[in-house]
N, CA, C and O atoms as a DFTB+ gen file, in Angstrom:
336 C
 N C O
     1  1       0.296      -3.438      14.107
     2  2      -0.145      -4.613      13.407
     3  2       0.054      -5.808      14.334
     4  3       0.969      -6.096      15.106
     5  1      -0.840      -6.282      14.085
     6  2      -1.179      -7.994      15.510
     7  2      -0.749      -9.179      14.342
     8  3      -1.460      -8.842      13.396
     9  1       0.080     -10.462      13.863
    10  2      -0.533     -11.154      13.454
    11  2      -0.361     -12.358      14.124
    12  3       0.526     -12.652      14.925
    13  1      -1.440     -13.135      13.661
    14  2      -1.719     -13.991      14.467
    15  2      -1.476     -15.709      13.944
    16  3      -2.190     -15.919      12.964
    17  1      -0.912     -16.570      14.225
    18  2      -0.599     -17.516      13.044
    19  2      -0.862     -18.981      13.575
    20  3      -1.076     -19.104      14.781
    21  1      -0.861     -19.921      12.896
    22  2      -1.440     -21.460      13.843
    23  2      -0.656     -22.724      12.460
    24  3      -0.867     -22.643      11.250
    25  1      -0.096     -23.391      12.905
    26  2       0.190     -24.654      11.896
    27  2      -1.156     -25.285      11.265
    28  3      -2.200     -25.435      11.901
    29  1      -0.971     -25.613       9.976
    30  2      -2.003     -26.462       9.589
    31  2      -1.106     -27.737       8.228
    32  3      -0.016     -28.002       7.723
    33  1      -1.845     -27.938       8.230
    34  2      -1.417     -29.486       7.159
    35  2      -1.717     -28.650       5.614
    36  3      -0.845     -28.941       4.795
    37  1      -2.406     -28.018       5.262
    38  2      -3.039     -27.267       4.225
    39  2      -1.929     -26.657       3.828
    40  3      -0.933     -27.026       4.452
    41  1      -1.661     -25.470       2.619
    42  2      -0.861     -24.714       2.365
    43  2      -1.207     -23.567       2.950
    44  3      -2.281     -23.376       3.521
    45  1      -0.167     -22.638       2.809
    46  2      -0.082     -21.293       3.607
    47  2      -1.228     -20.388       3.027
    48  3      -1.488     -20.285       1.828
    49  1      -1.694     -19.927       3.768
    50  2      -3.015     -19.043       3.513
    51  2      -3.310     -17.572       5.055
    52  3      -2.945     -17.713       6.223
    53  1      -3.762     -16.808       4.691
    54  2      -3.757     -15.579       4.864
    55  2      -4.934     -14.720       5.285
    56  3      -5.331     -14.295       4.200
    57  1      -5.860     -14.130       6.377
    58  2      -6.493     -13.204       6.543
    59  2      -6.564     -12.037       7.034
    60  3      -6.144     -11.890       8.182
    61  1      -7.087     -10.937       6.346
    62  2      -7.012      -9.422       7.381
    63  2      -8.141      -8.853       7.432
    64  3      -9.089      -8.657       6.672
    65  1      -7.807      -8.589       8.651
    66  2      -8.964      -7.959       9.210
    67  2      -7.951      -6.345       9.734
    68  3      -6.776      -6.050       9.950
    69  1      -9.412      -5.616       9.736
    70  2      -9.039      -4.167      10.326
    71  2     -10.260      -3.554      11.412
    72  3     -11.481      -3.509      11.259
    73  1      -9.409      -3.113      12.545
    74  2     -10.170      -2.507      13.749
    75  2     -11.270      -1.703      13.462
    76  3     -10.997      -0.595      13.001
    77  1     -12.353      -1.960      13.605
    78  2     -13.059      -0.238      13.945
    79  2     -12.816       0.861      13.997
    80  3     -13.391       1.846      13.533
    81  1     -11.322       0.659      14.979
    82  2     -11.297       1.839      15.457
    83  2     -10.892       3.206      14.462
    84  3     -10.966       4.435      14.442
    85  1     -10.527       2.315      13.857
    86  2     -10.246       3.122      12.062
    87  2     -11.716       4.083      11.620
    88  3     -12.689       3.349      11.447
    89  1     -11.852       4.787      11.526
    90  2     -13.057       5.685      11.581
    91  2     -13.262       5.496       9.926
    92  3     -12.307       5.549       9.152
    93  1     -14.703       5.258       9.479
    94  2     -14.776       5.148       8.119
    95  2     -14.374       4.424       7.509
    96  3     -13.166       4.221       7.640
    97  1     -15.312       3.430       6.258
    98  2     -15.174       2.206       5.545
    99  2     -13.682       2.562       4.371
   100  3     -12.716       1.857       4.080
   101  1     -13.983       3.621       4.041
   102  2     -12.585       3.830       2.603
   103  2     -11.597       3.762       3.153
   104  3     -10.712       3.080       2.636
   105  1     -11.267       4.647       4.812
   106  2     -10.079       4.502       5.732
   107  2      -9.332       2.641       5.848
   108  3      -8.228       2.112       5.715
   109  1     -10.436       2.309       6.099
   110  2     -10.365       0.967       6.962
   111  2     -10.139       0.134       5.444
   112  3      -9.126      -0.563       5.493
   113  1     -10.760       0.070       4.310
   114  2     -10.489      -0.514       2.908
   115  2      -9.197      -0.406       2.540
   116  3      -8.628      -1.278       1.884
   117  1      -8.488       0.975       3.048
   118  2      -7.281       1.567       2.657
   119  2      -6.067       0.498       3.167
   120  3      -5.122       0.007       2.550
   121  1      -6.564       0.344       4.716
   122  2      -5.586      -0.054       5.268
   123  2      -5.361      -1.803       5.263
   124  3      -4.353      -2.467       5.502
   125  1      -6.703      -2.199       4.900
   126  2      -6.619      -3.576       4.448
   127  2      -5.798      -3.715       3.303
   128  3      -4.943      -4.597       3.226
   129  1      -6.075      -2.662       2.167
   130  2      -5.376      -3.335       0.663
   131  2      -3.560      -3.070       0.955
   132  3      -2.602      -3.610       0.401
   133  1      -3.602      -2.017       2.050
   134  2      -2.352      -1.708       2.387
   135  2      -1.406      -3.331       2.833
   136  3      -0.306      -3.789       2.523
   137  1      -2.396      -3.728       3.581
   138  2      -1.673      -4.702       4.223
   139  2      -1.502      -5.869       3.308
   140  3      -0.545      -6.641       3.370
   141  1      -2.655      -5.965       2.307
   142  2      -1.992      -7.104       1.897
   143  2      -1.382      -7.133       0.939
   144  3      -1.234      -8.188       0.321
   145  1      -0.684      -5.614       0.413
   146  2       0.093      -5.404      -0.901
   147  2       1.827      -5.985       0.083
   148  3       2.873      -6.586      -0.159
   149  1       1.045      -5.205       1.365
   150  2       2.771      -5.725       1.916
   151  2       3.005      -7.101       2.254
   152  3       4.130      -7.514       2.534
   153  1       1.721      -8.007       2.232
   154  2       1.815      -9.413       2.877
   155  2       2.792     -10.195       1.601
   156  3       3.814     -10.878       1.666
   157  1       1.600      -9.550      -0.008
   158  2       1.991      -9.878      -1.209
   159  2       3.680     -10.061      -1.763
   160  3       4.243     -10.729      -2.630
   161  1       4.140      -8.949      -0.610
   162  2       5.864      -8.555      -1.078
   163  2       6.426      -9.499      -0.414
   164  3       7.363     -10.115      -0.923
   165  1       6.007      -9.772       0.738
   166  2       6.520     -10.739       1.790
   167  2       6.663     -12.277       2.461
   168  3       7.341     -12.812       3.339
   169  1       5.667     -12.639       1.563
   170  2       5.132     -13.820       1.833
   171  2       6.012     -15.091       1.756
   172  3       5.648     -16.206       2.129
   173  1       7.110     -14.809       1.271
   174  2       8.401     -15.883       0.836
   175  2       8.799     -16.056       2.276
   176  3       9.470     -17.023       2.639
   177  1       8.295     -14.914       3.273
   178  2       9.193     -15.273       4.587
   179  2       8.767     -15.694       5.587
   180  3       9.312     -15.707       6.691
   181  1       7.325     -16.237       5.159
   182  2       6.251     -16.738       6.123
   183  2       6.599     -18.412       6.002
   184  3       7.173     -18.651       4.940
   185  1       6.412     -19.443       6.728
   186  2       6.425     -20.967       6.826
   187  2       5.349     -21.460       6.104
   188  3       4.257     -20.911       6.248
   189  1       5.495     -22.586       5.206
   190  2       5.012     -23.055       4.376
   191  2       2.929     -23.375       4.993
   192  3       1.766     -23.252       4.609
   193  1       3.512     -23.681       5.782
   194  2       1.966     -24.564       6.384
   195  2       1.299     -23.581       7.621
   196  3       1.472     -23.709       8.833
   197  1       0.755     -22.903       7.144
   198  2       0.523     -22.114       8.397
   199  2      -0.446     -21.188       8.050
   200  3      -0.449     -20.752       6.899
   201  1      -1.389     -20.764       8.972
   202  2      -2.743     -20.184       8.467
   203  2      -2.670     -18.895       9.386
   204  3      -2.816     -18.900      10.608
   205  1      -2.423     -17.804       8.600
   206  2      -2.226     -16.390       9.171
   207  2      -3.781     -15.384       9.270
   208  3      -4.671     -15.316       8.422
   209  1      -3.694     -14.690      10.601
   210  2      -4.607     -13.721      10.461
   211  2      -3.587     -12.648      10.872
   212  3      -2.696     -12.699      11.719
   213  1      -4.032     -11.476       9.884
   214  2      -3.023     -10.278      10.202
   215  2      -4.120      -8.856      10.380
   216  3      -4.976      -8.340       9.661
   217  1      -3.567      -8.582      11.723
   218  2      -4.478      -7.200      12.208
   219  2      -4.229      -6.123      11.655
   220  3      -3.168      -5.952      11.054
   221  1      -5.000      -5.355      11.738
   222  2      -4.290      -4.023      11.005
   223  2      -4.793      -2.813      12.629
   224  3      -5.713      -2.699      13.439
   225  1      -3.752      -2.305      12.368
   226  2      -4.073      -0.674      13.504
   227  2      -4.401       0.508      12.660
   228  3      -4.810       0.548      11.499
   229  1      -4.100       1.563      13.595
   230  2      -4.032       3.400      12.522
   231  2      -3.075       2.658      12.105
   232  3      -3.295       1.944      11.127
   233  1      -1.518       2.635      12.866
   234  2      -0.472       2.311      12.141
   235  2      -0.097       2.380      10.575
   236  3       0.690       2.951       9.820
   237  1      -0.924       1.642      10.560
   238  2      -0.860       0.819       8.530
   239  2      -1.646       2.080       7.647
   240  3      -1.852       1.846       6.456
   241  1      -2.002       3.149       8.094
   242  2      -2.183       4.594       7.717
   243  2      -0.889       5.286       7.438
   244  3      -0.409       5.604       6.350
   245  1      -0.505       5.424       8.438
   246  2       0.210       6.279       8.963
   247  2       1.709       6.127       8.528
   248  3       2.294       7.188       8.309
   249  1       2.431       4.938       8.367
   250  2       3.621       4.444       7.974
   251  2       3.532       4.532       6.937
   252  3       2.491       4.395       6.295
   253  1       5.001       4.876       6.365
   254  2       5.540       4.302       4.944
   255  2       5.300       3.065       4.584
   256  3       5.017       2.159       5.368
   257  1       5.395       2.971       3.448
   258  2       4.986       1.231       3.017
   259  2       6.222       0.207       3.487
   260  3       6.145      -0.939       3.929
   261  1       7.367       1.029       3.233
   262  2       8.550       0.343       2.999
   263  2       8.749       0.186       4.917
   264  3       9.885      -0.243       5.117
   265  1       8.196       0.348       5.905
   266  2       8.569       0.516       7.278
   267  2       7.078      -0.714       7.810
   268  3       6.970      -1.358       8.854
   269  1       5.982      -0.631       6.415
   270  2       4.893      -1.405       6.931
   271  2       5.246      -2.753       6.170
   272  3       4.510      -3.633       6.618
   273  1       6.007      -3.197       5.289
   274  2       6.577      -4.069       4.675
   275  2       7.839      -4.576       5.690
   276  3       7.901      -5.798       5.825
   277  1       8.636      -3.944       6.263
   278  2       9.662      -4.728       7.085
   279  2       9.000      -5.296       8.516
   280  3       9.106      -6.437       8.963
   281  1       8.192      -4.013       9.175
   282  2       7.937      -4.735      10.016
   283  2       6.731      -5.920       9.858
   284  3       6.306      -6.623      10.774
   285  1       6.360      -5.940       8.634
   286  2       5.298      -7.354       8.557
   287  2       6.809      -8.764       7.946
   288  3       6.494      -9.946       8.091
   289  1       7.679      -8.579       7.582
   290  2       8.627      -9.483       7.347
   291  2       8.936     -10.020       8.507
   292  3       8.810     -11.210       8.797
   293  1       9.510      -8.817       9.467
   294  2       9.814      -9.285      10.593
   295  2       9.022     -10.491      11.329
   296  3       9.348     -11.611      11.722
   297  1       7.813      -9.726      11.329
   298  2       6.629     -10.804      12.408
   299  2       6.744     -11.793      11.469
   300  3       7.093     -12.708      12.214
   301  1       6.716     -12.139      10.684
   302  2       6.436     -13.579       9.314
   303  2       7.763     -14.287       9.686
   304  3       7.614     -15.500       9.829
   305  1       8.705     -13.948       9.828
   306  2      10.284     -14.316       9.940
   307  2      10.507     -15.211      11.045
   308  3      11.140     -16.266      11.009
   309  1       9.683     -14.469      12.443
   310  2       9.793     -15.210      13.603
   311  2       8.792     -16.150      14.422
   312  3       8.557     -16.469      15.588
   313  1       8.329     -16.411      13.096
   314  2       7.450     -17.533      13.076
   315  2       7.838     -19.259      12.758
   316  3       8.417     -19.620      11.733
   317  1       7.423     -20.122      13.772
   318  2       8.453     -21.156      13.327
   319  2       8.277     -22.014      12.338
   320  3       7.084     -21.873      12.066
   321  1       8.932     -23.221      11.270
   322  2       8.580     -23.655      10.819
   323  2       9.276     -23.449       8.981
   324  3       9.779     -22.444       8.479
   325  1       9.043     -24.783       8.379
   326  2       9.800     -24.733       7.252
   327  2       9.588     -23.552       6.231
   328  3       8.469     -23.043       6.284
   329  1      10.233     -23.168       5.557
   330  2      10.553     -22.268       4.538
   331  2      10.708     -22.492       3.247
   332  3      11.714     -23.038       2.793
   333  1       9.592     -22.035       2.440
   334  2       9.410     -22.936       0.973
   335  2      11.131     -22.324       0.609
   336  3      11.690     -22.642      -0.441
């Protein structure tokens, strides 16, 4: 998982996208809703003002939720900036 993040003046807001390389639309649907059930759990740990794009790999297949949920905390965590 890539994400990608930028300050803005706006409130915190969120996009995902998923690779190609993911073979097949239901695969690739899968791994989007995947990601943003875990963004959904996580989002308290992201900075208030800040406009996220979050990649998806196989990865987000392949992992447990609970291993695709920490490591998306993580990346959100070490991102700089205030904390509602």
């Amino acid at each position: 998982m890539i994400v990608l993040w930028r300050e803005t003046t706006e409130p915190r807001r969120a996009g995902f996208a998923v690779s190609r390389q993911i073979r097949g639309a239901v695969r690739r649907n899968r791994a989007r809703r995947r990601l943003r059930e875990a963004y959904r759990a996580t989002r308290g740990t992201a900075p208030t003002h800040t406009a996220l794009v979050i990649i998806g790999r196989a990865g987000a297949l392949r992992e447990p939720f609970s291993a695709l949920t920490a490591e998306l905390r993580g990346a959100l965590a070490a991102i700089p900036g205030p904390r509602p």
